[in-house]
C-alpha positions as CSV (number, residue, x, y, z in Angstrom):
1,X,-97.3,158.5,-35.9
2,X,-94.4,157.8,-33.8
3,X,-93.8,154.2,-32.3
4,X,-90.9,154.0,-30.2
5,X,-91.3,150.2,-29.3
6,X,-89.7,147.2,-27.8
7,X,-87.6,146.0,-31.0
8,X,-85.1,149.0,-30.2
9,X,-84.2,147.6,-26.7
10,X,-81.6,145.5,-26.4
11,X,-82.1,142.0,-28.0
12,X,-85.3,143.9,-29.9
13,X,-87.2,142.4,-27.4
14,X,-91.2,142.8,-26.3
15,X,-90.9,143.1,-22.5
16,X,-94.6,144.1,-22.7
17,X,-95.8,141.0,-22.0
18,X,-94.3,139.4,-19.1
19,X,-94.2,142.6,-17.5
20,X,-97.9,142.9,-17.8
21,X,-99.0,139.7,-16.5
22,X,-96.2,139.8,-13.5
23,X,-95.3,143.0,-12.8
24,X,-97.3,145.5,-10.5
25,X,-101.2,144.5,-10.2
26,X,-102.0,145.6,-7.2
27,X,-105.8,144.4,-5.6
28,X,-108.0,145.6,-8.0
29,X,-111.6,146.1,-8.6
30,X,-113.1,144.6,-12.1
31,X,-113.5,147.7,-13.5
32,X,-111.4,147.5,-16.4
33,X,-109.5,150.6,-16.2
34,X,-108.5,150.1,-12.7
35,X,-108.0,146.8,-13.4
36,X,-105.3,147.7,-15.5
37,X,-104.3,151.1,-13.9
38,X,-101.0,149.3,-11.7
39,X,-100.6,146.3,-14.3
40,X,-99.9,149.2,-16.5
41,X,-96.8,150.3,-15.2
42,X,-95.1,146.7,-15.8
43,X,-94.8,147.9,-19.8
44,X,-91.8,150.1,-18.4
45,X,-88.9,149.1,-21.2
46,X,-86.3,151.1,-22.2
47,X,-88.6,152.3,-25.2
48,X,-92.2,152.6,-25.8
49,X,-95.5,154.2,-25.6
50,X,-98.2,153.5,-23.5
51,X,-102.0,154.5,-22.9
52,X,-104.1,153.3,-20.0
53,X,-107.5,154.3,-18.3
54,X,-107.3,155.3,-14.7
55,X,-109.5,157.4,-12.5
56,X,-108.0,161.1,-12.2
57,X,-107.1,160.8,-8.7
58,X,-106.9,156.7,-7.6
59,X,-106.3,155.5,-4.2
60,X,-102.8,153.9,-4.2
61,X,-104.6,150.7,-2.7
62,X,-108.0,150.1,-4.6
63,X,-110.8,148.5,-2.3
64,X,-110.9,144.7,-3.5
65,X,-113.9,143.7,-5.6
66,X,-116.1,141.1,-3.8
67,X,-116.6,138.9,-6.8
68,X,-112.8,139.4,-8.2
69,X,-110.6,136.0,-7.0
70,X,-107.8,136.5,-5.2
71,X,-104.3,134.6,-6.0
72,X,-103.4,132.4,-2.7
73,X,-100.8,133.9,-0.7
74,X,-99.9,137.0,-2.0
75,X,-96.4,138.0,-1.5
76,X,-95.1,140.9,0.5
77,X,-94.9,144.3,-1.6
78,X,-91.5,145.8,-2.1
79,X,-91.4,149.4,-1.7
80,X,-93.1,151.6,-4.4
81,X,-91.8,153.5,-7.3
82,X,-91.2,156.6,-7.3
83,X,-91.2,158.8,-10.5
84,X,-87.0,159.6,-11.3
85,X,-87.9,163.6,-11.0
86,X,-89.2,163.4,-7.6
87,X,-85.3,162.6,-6.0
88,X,-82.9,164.6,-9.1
89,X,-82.0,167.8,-8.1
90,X,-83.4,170.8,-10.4
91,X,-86.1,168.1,-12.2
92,X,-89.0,170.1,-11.6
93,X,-87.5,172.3,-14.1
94,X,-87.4,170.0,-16.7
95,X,-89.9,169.7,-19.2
96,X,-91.6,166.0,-19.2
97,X,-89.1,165.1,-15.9
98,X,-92.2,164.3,-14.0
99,X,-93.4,162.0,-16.5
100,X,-90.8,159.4,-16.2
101,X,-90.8,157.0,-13.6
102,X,-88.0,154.6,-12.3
103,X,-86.8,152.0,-14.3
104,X,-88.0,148.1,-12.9
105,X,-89.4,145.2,-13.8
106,X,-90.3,141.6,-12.4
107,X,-87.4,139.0,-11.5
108,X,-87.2,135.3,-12.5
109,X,-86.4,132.9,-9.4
110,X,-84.6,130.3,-9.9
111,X,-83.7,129.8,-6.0
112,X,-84.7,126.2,-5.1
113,X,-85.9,127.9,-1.9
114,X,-87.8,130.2,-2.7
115,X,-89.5,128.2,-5.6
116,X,-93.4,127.8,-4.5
117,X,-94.5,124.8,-2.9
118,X,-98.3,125.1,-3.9
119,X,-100.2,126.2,-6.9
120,X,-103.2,128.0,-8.0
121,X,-105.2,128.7,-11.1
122,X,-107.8,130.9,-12.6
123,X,-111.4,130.6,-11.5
124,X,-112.4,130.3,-14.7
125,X,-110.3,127.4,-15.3
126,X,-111.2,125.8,-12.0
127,X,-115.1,125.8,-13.3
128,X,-113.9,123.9,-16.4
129,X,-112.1,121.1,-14.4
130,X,-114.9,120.5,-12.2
131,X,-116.9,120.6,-15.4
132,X,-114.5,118.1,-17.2
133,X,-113.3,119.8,-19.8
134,X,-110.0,120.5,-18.5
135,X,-107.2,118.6,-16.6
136,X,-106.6,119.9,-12.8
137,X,-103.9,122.0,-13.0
138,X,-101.1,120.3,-11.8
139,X,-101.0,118.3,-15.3
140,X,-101.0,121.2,-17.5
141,X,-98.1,122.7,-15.3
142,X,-94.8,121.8,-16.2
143,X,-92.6,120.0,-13.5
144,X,-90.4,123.5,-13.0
145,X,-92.3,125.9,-14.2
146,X,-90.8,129.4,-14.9
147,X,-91.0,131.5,-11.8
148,X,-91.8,135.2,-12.1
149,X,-91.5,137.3,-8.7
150,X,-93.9,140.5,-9.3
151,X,-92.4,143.9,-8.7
152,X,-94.5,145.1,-6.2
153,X,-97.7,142.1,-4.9
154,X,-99.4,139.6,-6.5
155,X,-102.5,140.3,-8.5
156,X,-105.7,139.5,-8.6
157,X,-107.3,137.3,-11.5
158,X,-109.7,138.2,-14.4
159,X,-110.3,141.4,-16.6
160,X,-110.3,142.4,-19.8
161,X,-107.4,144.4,-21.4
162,X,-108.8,146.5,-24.1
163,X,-106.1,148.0,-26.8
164,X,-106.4,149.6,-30.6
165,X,-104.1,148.0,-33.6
166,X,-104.6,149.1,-37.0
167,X,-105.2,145.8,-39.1
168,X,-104.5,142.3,-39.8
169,X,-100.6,143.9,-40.7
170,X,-100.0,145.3,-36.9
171,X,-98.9,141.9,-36.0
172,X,-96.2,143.7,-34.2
173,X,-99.0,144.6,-32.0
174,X,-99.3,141.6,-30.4
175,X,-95.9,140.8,-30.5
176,X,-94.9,143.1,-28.0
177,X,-98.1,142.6,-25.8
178,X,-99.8,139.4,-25.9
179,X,-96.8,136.7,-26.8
180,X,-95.5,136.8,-23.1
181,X,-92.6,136.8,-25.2
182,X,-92.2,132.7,-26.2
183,X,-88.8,133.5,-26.7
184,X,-86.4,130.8,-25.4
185,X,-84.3,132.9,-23.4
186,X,-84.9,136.2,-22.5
187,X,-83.2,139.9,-21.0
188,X,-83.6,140.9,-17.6
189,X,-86.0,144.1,-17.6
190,X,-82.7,146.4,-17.1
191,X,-81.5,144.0,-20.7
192,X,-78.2,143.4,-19.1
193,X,-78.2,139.8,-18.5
194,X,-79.7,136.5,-20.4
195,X,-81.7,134.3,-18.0
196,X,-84.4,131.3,-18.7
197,X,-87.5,131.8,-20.0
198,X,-88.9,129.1,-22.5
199,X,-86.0,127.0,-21.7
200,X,-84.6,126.0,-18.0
201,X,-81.5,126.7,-18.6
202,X,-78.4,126.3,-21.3
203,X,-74.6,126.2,-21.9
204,X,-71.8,126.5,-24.5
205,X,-69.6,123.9,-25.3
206,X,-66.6,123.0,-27.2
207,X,-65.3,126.5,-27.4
208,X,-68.5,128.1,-28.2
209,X,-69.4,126.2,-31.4
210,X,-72.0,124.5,-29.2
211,X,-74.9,125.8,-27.6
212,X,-77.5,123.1,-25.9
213,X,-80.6,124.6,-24.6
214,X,-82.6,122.7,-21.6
215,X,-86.1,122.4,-21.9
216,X,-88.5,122.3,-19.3
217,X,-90.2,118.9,-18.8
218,X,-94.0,118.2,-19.2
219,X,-94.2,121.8,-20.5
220,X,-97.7,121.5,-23.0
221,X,-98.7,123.5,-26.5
222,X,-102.2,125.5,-25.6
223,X,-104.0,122.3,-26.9
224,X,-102.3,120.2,-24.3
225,X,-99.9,118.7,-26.0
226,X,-96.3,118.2,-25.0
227,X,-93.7,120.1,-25.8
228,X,-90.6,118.8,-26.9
229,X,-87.3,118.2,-28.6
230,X,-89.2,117.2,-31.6
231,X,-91.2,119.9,-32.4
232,X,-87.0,121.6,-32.7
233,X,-86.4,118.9,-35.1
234,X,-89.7,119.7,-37.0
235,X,-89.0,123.2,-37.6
236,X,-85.3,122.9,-38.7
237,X,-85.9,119.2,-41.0
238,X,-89.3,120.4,-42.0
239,X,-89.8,123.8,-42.3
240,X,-85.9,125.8,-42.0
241,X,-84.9,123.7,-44.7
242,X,-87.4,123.5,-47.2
243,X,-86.6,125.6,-49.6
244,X,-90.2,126.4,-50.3
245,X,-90.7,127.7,-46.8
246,X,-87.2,129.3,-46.3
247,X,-85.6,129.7,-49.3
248,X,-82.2,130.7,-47.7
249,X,-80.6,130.6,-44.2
250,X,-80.9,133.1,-41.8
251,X,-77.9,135.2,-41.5
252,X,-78.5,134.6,-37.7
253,X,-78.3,131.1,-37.7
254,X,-74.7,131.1,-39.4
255,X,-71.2,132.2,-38.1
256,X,-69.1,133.7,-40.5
257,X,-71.1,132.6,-43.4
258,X,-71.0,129.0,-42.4
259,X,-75.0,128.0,-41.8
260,X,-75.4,126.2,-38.2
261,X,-77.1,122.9,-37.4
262,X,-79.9,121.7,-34.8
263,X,-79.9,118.7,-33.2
264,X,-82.2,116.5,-31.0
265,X,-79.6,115.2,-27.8
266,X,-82.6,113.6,-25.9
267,X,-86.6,114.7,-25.9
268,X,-85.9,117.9,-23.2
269,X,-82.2,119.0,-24.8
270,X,-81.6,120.8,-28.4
271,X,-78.2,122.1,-29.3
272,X,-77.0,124.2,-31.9
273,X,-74.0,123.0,-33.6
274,X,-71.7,125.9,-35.5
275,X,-68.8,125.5,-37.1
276,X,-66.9,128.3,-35.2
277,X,-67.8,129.8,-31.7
278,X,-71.0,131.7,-31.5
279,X,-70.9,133.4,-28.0
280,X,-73.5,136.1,-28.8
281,X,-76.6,133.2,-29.5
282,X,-77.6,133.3,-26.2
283,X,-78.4,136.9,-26.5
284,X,-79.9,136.0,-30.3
285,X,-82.9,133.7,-28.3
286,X,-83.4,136.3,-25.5
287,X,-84.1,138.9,-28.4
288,X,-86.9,139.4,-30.3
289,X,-85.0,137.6,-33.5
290,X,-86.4,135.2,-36.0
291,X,-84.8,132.7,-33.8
292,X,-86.1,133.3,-30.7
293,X,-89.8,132.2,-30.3
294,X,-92.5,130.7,-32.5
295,X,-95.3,132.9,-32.0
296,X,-93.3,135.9,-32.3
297,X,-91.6,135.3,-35.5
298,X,-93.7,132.0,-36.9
299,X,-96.6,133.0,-39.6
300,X,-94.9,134.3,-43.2
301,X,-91.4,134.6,-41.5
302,X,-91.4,130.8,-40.6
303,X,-88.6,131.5,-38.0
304,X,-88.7,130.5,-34.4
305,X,-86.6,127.5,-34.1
306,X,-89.4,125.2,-33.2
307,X,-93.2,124.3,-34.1
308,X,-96.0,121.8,-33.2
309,X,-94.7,119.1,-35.2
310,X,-98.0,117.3,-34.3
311,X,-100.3,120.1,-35.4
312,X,-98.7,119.7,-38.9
313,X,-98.9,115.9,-39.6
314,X,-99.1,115.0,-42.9
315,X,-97.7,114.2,-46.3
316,X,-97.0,116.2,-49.2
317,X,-100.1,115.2,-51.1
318,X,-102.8,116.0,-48.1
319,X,-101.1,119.0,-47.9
320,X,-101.8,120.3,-51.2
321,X,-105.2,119.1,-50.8
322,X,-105.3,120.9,-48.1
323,X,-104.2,124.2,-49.5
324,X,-106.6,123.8,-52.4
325,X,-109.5,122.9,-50.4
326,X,-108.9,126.5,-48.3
327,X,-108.5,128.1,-51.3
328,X,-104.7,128.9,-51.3
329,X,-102.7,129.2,-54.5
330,X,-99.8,127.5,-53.2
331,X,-99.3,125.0,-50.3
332,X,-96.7,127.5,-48.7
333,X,-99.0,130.1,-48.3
334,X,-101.3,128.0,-46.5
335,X,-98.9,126.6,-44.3
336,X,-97.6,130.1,-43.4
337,X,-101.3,131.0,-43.1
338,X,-101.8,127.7,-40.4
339,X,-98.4,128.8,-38.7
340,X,-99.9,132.3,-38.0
341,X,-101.0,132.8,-34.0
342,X,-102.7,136.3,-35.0
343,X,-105.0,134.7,-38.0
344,X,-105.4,130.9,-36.9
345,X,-107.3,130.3,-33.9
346,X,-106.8,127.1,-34.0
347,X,-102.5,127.0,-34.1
348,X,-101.6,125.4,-31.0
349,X,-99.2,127.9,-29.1
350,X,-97.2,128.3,-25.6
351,X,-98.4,132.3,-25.4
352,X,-100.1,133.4,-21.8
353,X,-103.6,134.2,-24.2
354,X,-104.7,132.8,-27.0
355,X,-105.9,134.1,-30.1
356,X,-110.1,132.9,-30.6
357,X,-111.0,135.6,-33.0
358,X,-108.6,136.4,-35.2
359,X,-106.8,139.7,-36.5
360,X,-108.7,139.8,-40.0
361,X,-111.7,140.8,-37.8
362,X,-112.8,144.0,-36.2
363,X,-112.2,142.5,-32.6
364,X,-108.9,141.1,-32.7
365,X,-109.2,138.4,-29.3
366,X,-107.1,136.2,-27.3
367,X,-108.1,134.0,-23.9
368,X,-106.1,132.6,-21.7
369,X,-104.0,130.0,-22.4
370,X,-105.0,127.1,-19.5
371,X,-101.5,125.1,-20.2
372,X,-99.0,128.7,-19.4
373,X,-96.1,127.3,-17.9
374,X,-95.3,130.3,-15.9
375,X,-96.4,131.0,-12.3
376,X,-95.9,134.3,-9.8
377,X,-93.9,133.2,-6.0
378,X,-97.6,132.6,-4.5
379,X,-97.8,129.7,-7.1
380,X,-100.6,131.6,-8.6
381,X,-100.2,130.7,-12.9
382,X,-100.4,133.4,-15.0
383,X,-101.9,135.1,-17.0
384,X,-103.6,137.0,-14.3
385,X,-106.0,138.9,-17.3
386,X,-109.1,137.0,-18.5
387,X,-108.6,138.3,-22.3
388,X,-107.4,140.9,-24.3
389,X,-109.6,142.6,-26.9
390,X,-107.5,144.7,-29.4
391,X,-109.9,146.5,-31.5
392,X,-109.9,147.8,-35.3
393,X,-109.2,151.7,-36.4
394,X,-109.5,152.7,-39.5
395,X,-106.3,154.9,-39.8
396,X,-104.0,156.1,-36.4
397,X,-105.4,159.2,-36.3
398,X,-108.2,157.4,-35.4
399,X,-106.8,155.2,-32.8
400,X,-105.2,158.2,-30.9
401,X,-108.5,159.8,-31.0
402,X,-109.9,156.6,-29.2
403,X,-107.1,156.9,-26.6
404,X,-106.9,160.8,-25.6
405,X,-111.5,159.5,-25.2
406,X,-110.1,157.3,-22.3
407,X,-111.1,153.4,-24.8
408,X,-108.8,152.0,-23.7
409,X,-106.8,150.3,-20.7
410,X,-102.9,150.4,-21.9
411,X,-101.9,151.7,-24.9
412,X,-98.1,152.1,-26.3
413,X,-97.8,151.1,-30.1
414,X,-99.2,154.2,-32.3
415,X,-99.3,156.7,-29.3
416,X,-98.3,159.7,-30.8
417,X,-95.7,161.8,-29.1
418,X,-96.6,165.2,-31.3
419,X,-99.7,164.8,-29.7
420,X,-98.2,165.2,-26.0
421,X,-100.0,168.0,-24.9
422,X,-103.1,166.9,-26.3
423,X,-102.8,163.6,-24.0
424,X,-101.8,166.2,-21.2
425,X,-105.0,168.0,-21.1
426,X,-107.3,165.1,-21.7
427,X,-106.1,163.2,-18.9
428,X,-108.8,163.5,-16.6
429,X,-111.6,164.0,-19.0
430,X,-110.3,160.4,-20.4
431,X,-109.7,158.9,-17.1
432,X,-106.0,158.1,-18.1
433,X,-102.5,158.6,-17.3
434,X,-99.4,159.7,-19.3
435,X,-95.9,158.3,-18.8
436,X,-92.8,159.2,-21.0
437,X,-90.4,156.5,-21.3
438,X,-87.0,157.1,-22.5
439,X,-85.2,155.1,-25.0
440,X,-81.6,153.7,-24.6
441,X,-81.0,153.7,-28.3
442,X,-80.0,156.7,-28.9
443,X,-81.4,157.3,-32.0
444,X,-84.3,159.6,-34.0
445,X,-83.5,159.3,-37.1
446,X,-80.8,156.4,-38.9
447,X,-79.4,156.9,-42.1
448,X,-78.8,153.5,-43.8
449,X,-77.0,152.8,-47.1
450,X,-79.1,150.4,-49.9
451,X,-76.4,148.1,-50.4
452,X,-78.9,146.2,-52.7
453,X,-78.8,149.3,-55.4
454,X,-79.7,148.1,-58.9
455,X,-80.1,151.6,-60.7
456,X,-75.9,152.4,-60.3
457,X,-73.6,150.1,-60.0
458,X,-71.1,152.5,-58.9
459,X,-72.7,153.5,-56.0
460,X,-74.1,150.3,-55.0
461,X,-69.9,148.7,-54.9
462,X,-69.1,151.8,-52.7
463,X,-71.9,151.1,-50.4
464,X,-70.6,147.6,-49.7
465,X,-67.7,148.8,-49.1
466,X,-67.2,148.6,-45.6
467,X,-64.1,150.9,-44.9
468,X,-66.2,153.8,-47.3
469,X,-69.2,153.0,-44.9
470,X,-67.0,153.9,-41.9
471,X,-64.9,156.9,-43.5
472,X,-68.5,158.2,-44.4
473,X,-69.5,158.3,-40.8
474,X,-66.5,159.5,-39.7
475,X,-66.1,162.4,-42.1
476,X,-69.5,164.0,-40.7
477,X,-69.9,167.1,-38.9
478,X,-71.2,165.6,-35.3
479,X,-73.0,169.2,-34.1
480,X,-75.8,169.9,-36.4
481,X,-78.6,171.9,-35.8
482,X,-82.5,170.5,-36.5
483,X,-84.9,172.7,-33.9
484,X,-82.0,172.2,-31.3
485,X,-79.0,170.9,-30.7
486,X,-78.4,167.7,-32.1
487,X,-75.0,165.7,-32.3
488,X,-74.3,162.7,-35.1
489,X,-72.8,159.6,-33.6
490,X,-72.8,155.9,-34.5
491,X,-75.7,153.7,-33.4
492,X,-75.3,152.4,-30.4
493,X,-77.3,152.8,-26.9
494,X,-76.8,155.5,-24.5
495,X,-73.8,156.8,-22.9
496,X,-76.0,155.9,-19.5
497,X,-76.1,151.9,-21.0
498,X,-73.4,149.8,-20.3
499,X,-73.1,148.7,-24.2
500,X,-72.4,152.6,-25.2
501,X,-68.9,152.0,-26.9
502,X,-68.1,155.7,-26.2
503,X,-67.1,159.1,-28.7
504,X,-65.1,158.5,-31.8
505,X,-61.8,158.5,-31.2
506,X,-59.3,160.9,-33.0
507,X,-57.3,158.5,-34.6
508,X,-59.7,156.6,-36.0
509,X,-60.4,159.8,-37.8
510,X,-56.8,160.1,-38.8
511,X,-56.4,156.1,-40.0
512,X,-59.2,156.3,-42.5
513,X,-58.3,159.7,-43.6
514,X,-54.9,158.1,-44.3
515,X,-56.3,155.0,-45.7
516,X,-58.4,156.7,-48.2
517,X,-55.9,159.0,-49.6
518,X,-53.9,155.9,-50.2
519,X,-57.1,154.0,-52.0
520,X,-58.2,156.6,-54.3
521,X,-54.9,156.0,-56.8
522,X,-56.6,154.3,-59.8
523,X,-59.8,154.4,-58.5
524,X,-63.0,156.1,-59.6
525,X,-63.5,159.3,-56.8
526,X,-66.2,160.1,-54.6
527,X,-69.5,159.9,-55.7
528,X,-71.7,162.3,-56.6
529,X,-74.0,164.4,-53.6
530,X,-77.1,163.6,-55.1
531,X,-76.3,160.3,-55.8
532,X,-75.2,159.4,-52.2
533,X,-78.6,161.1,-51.2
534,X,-80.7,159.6,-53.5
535,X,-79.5,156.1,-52.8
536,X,-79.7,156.7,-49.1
537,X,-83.4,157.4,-49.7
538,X,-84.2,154.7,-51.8
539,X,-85.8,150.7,-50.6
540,X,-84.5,147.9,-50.4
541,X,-84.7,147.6,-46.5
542,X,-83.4,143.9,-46.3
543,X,-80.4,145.1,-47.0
544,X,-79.5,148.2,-45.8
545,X,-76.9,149.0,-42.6
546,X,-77.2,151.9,-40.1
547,X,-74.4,154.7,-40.7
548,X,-74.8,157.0,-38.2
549,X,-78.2,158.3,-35.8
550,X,-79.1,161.5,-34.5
551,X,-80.8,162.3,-31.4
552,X,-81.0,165.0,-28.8
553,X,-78.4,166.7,-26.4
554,X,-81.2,166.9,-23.7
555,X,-80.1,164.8,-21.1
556,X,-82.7,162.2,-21.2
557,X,-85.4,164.4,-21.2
558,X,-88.3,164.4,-23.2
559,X,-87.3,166.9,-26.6
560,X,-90.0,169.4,-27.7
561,X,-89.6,168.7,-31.4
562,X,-92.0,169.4,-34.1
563,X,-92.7,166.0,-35.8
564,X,-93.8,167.0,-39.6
565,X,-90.8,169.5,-39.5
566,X,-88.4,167.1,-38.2
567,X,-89.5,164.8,-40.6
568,X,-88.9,167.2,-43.4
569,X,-85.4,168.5,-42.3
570,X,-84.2,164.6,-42.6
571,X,-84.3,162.6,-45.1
572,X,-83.0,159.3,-43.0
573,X,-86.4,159.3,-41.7
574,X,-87.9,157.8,-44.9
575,X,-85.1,155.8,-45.6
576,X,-87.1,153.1,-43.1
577,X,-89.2,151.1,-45.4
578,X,-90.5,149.4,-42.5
579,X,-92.3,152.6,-41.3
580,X,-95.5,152.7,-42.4
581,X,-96.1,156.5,-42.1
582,X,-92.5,157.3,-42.9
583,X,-91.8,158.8,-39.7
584,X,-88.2,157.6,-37.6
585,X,-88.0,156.1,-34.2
586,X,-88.1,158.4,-31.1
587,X,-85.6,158.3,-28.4
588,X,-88.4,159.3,-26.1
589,X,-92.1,158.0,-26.5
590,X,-95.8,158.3,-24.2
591,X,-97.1,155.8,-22.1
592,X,-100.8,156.1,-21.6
593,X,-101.5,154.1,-18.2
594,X,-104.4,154.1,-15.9
């Protein structure tokens, strides 16, 4: 089923979750459907899909529940959103126009003025200090914590957010929902600029072959311990570079082939030593990247740039004992097993919830996390939601059953867009409702060459071949016809993004044309149709590069576009070995919200 998600906006990044705990909630009663109904809309990104329970015709302001808390001071709301058909001239004769709302999202504030001067927690949090068994929250803060102003008003806290994932394998799931992100830096919600997240702040030096990251002081892992510089310095000494772990370096943490370097400066500053400037790592920790954060990329990938170096104390020896007592083959599976958020409850991590059952269970569950270092401009820490309860289906046909029944509170991942209509007419039998977000990347379906082909050796040395890769693209008809009109183009975002590079220009056309004329003297000639097909078709997804995309000429609005027959008339669409179900990326995806 389709999944349009958050790893196709720029920076890959899951928005979902800051969005969600910042964004929109509006007073709400407990009930969790209209709990979620305004919280909801904070998943706008530039892609995704969303499901959430609402009542078929809500008041705009629901009546406050008497036993729901109320954050302290909540700020003044800005002026609603209002869907992008309702002001476009001609939109009520789109198809879908009404569907798709305005494009916002929460700011961070990093004014010294208008930083809050008082805090609040969770009542549930305040029981457990009077009870002991927690600190008072202005130890588990840290001493600048990150600052969210919410789109519209504070919320209220408590609630339960329910959701559907597939298995212990849709960690993705939770990546783009429940891991705030951790990333160290992270996009503004239009993914224009880079701003603070994780870290306070950061710079380049010496020409760009530096990057030092800032990191905010007294900031605690979920199990209250500090963190800092060292838990940098235990990822990169102990875990980047054994070869165990990480058996080579990340193509992101190198420039020009030339693997970088992580160093402690004091215990709240890392930086990133390269040995030629590196401008775009910035935008590498604000992205979902194996760099970026430790929940989102920890577990088998053992990325992140940092760890609880105190969590994993211990030698070599108690390791392996440790790994045989659990009944591991190997000590690195183990560890990857213990470096997991979505399996090990007991992994100390910096996410808004935590996990306390894990995703090897029918009821994957996470709690708030008591030390988030994040709070709203009332003061008012965050996570506003109690928990989040994502539970088993056996297949996705199943889960999207679950949704169009109204089961849950926001759904995006595994909402499927041939289903639209479906959705449509359930809504107020379900007690939800539908959004269409459009994507900025542009693309339905990628073609990408195996450039890791072991079954011809002639095609695999054209396809890492660069300037063939190019002419390739180049050479294609751009107007094509696949139940509409259809153009090729290279990937890239929209021509309404500021990153679209624009058309292809003529004499780029002409230069390559020229250039291969001249190459093919004493060289072997073109390959073969059906090899060039077959290899495009083939695995080998680590190392494959995108050629061109193909997606819609309608203007941003939602394309009616069988899905099976799509998927037939193109074979890019299997060439994704990371799809599970085959099927490509849409450039336009429901949002079920309530």
């Amino acid at each position: 089923m389709a999944d349009a998600t958050a790893e196709h906006q720029p920076g890959y990044g899951p928005r979902a979750g800051r969005k969600f705990m910042a964004r929109n909630l509006r007073p709400l009663t407990m009930s969790r459907r209209d709990m979620l109904r305004t919280a909801s809309a904070a998943m706008i990104g530039l892609a995704g899909s969303v499901l959430a329970a609402c009542g078929p015709s809500a008041p705009s302001a629901p009546p406050p529940n008497p036993t729901a808390a109320k954050p302290a001071a909540p700020a003044q709301p800005a002026a609603a959103a209002t869907p992008a058909g309702a002001t476009q001239p001609g939109a009520a004769t789109k198809p879908g126009r009404q569907l798709i709302g305005k494009l916002e999202g929460p700011s961070v504030v990093t004014d010294a003025a208008q930083l809050p001067r008082k805090f609040a927690e969770a009542p549930a949090l305040a029981d457990l200090v009077k009870q002991g068994k927690l600190p008072p929250f202005e130890q588990r803060l840290p001493e600048e914590p990150l600052v969210i102003q919410p789109v519209h008003e504070v919320g209220r806290y408590g609630g339960t957010w329910h959701r559907g994932f597939t298995g212990p394998g849709d960690r993705w799931n939770g990546n783009r929902t429940v891991t705030g992100p951790d990333s160290l830096l992270f996009w503004d919600y239009t993914g224009e600029k880079v701003g603070p997240n994780v870290a306070k702040g950061y710079e380049f030096q010496d020409d760009g072959r530096t990057f030092v990251l800032h990191l905010r002081k007294g900031m605690r892992w979920s199990d209250g311990e500090p963190l800092t510089a060292d838990d940098f310095v235990f990822w990169y000494e102990d875990i980047y570079q054994n070869k165990e772990l990480i058996p080579t370096p990340h193509i992101l943490f190198s420039i020009n082939g030339k693997p970088g370097k992580l160093e402690k400066v004091d215990d709240y500053t890392v930086r990133y030593v390269f040995a030629a400037p590196y401008f775009l790592f910035a935008d590498i920790l604000a992205g979902s990247t194996p760099m970026s954060g430790h929940a989102f990329r920890g577990g088998d990938d053992m990325m992140g740039s940092f760890a609880p170096a105190h969590y994993a104390a211990g030698g070599r020896d108690a390791v392996d004992k440790m790994a045989r007592d659990a009944q591991f083959d190997t000590w690195p599976l183990w560890f990857k097993f213990k470096n997991d958020y979505a399996k090990n409850p007991e992994l100390p991590t910096i996410t808004p919830w935590k996990t306390t059952a894990p995703s090897t269970t029918p009821q994957w569950t996470l709690e708030r996390n008591p030390y988030y270092w994040a709070v709203d401009t009332s003061g008012n820490q965050l996570p506003y939601i109690d928990k989040v309860v994502l539970s088993l289906a056996e297949n996705l046909e199943v889960l999207n059953l679950r949704a169009i029944a109204g089961e849950y509170d926001h759904q995006e991942r595994h909402v499927d867009l041939g289903k639209l209509p479906v959705y449509l007419e359930n809504q107020e039998r379900g007690n939800y409702k539908v959004y269409l977000d459009p994507g900025d990347y542009a693309g339905d379906c990628i073609i990408k060459f195996n450039r890791s082909l072991a079954s011809d050796a002639e095609l695999k040395k054209w396809f890492n071949d660069v300037d063939f890769r190019r002419a390739l693209s180049l050479a294609r008809a751009r107007h094509i016809d696949l139940d509409g009109p259809r153009r090729l183009e290279q990937v890239q975002p929209r021509p309404r993004v500021s990153h679209h590079v624009g058309d292809i220009r003529p004499e780029e056309v002409q230069r390559y044309a020229r250039q291969d004329r001249a190459r093919q003297k004493g060289r072997p000639g073109f390959p073969a149709a059906s090899g060039r097909h077959r290899a495009v078709a083939d695995g080998g997804h680590h190392s494959r590069r995108p050629v061109c995309a193909i997606h819609a000429d309608h203007g941003g609005d939602p394309p009616a576009v069988d899905e099976d027959r799509y998927r037939a008339d193109c074979p890019g669409a299997r060439a994704h070995a990371g799809r599970k179900d085959g099927r490509r990326q849409r450039d336009t995806a429901i949002r079920l919200v309530g």
